[in-house]
N, C-alpha and C positions, 0 to 999 in steps of 0.2 A: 164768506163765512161770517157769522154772527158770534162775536164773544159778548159772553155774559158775565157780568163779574159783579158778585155778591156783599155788600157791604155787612161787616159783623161789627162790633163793638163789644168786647168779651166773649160771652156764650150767643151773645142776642145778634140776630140778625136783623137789620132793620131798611133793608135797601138793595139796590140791584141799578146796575145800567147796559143796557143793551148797546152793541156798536155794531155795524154793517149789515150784511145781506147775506142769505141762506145763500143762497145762486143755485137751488136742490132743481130749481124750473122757472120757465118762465115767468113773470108778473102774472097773479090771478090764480094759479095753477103751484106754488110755491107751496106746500104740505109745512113745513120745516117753518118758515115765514107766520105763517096760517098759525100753527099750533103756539108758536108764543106770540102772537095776537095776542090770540084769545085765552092763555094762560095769562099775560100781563094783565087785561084787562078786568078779567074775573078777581084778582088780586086786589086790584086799586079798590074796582067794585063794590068788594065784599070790607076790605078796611073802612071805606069812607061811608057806605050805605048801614050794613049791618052792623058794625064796631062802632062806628059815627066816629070815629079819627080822621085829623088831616090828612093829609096824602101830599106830598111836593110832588107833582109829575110833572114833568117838563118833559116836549119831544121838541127836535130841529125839524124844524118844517123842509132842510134843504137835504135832509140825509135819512130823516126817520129815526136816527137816535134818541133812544129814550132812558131816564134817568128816574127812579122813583126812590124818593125817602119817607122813611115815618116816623116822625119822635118820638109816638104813641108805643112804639115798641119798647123802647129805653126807659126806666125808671127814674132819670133826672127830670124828664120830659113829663112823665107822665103818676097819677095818682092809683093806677086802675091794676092793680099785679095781673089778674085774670087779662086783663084785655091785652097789657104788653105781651102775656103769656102766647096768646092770639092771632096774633098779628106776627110776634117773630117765627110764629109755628106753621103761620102759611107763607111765610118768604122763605123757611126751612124746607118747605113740601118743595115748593119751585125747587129749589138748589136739586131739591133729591133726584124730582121728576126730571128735569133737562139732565143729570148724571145717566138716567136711566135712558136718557135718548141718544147720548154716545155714544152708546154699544150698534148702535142703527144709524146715527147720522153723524160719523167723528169728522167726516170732511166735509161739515156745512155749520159745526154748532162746536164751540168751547167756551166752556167753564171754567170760574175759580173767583176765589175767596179771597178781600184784601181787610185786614182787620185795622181799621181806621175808625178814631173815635168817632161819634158824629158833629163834634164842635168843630173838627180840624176839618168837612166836605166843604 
């Protein structure tokens, strides 16, 4: 199973860290694995490319866990209201979109929310 767990700080959402494995299929053939790839990735992608914010991503090369932060979200961090606005609005889509996968995958994927400042990560 793969938990996902959401980083907030107030209203603002600004992070996410992924821990284990779907186990939905084998390696290659893993749907569930596959779809937050390519969901995480689109995320980092689109903050770091299109927004031009940092991105903290760190993954464990021995487990595949991956952890993403973004100051850029948070208003102490950042000068840009629109772009914080942005940035926690596409870590809000994630939270919604994996919500909306649990109805279809609750025995391979969980979700949830720990409201933690970003000083205290």
């Amino acid at each position: 199973m793969v938990k996902v767990v959401f980083f907030r700080e107030g209203n603002t959402y600004y992070g996410f860290k992924e821990v284990g494995h779907a186990g939905f299929d084998e390696a290659g053939k893993d749907i569930v694995c596959a779809a937050l790839s390519a969901m995480t990735m689109l995320i980092v992608n689109t903050i770091e490319v299109v927004w031009g914010s940092d991105v903290d991503f760190q993954m464990d090369d021995k487990t595949a866990d991956i952890t993403v932060k973004v100051k850029g979200a948070l208003s102490d961090y950042s000068d840009d209201e629109s772009k914080e606005y942005a940035i926690s609005g596409l870590i809000y889509s994630y939270y919604l979109q994996l919500n909306d996968m649990l109805e279809d995958y609750y025995d391979y994927l969980d979700v949830d929310v720990e409201d933690i400042p970003y000083s205290q990560q």
